[in-house]
Structure formats: C-alpha cells, structure tokens
C-alpha positions as MATLAB code, in Angstrom:
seq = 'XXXXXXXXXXXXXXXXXXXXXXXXXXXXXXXXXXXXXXXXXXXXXXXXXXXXXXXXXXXXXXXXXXXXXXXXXXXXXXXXXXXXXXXXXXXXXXXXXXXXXXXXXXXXXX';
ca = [
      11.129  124.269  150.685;
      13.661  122.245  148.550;
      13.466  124.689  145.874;
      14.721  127.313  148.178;
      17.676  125.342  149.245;
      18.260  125.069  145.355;
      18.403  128.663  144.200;
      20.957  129.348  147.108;
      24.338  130.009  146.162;
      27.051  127.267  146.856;
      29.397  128.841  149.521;
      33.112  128.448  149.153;
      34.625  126.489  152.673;
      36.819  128.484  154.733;
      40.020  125.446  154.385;
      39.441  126.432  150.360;
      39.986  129.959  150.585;
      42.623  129.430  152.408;
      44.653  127.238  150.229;
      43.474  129.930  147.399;
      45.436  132.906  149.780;
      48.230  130.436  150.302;
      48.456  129.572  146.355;
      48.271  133.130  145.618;
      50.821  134.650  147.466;
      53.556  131.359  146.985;
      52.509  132.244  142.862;
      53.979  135.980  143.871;
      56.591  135.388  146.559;
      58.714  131.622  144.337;
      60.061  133.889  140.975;
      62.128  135.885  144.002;
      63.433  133.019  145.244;
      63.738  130.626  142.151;
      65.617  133.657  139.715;
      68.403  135.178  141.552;
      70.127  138.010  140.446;
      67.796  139.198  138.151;
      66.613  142.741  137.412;
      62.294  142.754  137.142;
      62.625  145.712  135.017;
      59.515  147.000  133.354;
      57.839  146.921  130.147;
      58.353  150.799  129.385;
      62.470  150.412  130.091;
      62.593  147.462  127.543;
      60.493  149.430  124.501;
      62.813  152.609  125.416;
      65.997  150.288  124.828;
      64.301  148.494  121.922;
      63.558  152.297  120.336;
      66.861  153.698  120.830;
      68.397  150.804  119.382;
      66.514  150.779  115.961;
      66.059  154.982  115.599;
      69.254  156.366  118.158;
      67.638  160.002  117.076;
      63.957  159.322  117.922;
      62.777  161.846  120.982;
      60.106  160.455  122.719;
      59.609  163.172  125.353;
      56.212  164.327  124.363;
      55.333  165.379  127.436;
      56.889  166.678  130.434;
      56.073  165.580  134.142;
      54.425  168.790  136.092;
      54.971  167.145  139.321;
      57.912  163.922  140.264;
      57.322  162.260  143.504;
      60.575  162.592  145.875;
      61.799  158.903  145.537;
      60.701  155.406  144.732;
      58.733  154.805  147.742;
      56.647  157.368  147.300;
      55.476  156.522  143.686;
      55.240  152.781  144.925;
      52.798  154.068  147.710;
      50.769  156.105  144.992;
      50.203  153.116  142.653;
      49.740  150.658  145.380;
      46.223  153.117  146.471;
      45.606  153.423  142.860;
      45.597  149.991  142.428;
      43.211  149.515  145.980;
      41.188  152.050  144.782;
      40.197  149.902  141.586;
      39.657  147.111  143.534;
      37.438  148.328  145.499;
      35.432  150.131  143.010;
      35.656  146.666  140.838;
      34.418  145.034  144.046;
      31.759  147.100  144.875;
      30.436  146.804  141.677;
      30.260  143.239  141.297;
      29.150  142.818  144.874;
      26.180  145.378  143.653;
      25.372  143.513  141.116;
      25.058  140.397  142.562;
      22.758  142.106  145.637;
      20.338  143.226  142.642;
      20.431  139.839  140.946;
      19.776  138.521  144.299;
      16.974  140.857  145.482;
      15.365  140.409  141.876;
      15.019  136.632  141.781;
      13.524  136.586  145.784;
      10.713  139.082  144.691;
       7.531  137.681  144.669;
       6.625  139.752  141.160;
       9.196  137.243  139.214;
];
C-alpha cells in the first residue's frame, strides 16, 4: 500500500497556482506601467532600420503578400488563434504523454 502512495504524482495546491496566475500576468501587465511612453516595436522593424542604415539600396521584398488582413485587429486576432492553436497541440501532447507513462508504469506486465 505505501508503495502506491509513493509512485503517485505530487499535486500542485490550488493557493500555488494561484500565486503562479497572479505572478504571471503582474510579469506581463508592470513593463506597461513602469516604461511610459515607449514604443514595443518589433524585432523585424528594428533589423529593417538596422539594414537600411548600413546598405540604403538593399531590396528586401522577396516576396509579396497574396492576401493583407483589413487592419491591426484582425492580424492580432489571427496570431492570437495561432498561438492557442500551438498550445493546445503542445498541451495535448504532453498531457498524452504523460497518460502513456502513466498507464505503462500501473500495468501489471512492468
């Protein structure tokens, strides 16, 4: 009996998780506060600047867009469910995996 009570998994405490949501979204929600009037620009506007300033003739349009969302939002919204989408498939996965670690160390042939 005790060494079933060893091979089960600790389980986090609700108050824990909790303080992990809270510490989470004050990590996301303080650089708005702390830095004002600053612009969060990206990654791709800083190398396009950083280009232009060393080679002012270097084209980098390669490749053209067949399709440009009508505003902001709507890209926003289409990166957002790209970015659920991989979460879920990341969590499903794991959560699989774990379910046939699980259901391989409680059979009886191991």
């Amino acid at each position: 009996m005790s060494s079933q009570l060893q091979n089960q998994p600790k389980r986090l405490g609700a108050g824990l998780i909790i303080l992990g949501i809270v510490a989470i979204v004050l990590l996301m929600a303080i650089p708005l506060f702390v830095v004002r009037d600053s612009q969060f620009g990206g990654s791709d506007n800083a190398g396009a600047k950083a280009i232009t300033a060393i080679a002012p003739d270097y084209n980098s349009q390669w490749i053209t867009n067949f399709w440009t969302p009508p505003g902001g939002e709507t890209e926003s919204m289409l990166f957002a469910l790209q970015a659920a989408a991989g979460g879920i498939l990341i969590g499903y996965l794991f959560g699989y995996l774990r379910g046939r670690k699980a259901a391989q160390q409680s059979s009886p042939d191991s």
